[in-house]
N, C-alpha and C positions, 0 to 999 in steps of 0.2 A: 268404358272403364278408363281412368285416366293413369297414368302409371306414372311416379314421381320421376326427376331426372337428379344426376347426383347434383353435388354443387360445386363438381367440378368440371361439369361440360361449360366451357366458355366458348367452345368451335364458333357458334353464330354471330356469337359479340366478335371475336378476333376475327370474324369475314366479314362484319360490316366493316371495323374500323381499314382493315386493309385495303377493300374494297374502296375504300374514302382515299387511303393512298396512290391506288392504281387508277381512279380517275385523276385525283390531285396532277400525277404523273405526265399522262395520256395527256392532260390540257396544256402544260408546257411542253408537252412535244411535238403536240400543236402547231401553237402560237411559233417555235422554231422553224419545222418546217415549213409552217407557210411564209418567216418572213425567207426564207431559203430560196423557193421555188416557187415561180409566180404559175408552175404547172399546178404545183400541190394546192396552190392558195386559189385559183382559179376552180378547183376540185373541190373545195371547201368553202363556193361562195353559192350556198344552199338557197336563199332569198337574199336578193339584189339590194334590197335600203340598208339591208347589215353586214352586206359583203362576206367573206370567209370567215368571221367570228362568226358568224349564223354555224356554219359546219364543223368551226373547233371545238363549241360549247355542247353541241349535238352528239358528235364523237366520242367526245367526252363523257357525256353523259350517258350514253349505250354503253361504253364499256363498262363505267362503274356498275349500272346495274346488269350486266351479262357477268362482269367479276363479283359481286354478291351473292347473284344468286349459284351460283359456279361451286365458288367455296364455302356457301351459307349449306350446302346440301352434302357436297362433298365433309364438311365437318360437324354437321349437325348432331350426333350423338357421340363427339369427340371432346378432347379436351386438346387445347394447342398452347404455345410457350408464347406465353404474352407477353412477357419481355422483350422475347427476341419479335415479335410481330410488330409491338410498340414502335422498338428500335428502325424493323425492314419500314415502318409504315411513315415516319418521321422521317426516313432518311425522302421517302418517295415523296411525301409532300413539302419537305426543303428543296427538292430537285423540280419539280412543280411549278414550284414560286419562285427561282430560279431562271426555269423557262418562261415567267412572263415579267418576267423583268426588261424595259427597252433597252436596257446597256448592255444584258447579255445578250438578247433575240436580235438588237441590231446588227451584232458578230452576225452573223447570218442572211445578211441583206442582201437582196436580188438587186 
């Protein structure tokens, strides 16, 4: 038996998009710390021909889907403020793109 959902449960939509910001995030902070610390980058060089992007894009990408599915469950029969999620989620993927930018990660040079 299938049971309707209102149309105002957006929970899952506003935890993928989010979720797309906290990776977003997570890969610029990355890309910082590794040009930071050639401990961290040395920690983040997962296979040898791709060096530490091997481990930032991997990183990256576990969290987003650990933060998806996190918040997709946690708000699944909810409704959340999509504006304000929009907002938290734009701001994470301007800070993001940001951190992989060379003029602001080279601040950061070991």
């Amino acid at each position: 038996m299938m049971t309707q959902q209102s149309e105002t449960n957006n929970g899952p939509i506003v935890a993928a998009m989010l979720a797309a910001g906290i990776g977003s995030f997570v890969l610029g902070l990355m890309i910082c710390l590794a040009q930071g610390s050639k401990a961290i980058a040395g920690m983040l060089n997962f296979y040898d021909p791709v060096g530490p992007l091997s481990g930032k894009t991997i990183v990256a990408l576990v969290v987003w889907l650990v933060a998806w599915g996190v918040l997709a469950s946690k708000w699944k029969d909810q409704s959340a403020d999509f504006g304000k999620m929009y907002n938290v989620t734009l701001i994470l993927v301007g800070l993001g793109l940001l951190g992989s930018f060379p003029l602001f990660f080279d601040l950061f040079g070991h």
